[in-house]
C-alpha positions in Angstrom: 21.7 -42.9 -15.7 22.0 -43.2 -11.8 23.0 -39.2 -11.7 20.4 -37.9 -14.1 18.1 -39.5 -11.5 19.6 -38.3 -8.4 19.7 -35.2 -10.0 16.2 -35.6 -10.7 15.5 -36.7 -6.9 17.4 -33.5 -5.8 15.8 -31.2 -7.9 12.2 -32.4 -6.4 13.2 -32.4 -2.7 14.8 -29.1 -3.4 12.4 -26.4 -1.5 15.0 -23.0 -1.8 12.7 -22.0 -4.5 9.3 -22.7 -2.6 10.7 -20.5 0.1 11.4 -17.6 -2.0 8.0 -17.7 -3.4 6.5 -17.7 -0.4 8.4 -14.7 1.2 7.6 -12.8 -2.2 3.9 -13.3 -1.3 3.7 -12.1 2.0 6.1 -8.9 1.1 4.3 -8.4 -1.9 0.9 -9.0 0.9 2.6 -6.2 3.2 3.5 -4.5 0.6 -0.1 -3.8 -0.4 -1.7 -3.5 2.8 0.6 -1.0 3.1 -0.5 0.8 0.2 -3.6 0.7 1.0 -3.4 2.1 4.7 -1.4 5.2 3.0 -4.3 5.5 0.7 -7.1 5.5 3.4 -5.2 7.7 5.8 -4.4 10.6 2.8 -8.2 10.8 2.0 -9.1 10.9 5.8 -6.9 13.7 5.8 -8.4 15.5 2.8 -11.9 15.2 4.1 -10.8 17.3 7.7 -9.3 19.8 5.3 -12.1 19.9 3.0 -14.7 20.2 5.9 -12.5 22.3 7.8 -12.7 25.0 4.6 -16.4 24.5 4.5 -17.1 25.7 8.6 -14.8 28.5 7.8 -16.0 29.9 4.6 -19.5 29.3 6.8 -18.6 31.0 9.3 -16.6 33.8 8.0 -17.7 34.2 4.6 -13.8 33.8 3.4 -12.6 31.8 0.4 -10.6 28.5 1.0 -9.7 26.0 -1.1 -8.5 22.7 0.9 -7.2 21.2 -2.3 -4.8 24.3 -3.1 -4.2 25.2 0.1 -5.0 28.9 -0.2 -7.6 30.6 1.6 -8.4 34.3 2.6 
């Protein structure tokens, strides 16, 4: 009986698995954040493209397509 309760005991003061969880969170955090950032930059990116297409088709009447990447 004593070592199913110090078993018992150990298992509670235990914290290996509270650590773990805890580092999962904040990668999984990062991890996101990350995505995120990624995410905002490519459509930052798209939109100079996009309006970058738009002053020159203005401008000189040519065809570009800042999806595609093609223009004349």
């Amino acid at each position: 009986m004593n070592t199913l309760l110090s078993a018992a005991k150990q298992f509670c003061v235990d914290e290996t698995g509270t650590a773990l969880t805890e580092y999962s969170l904040v990668i999984g955090i990062i991890a996101g954040a990350a995505l995120l950032t990624i995410l905002a930059i490519s459509l930052w990116i798209t939109g100079r493209f996009t309006d970058l297409c738009f002053n020159l088709n203005s401008a000189f009447g040519g065809t570009c397509d800042a999806v595609a990447g093609t223009g004349s």
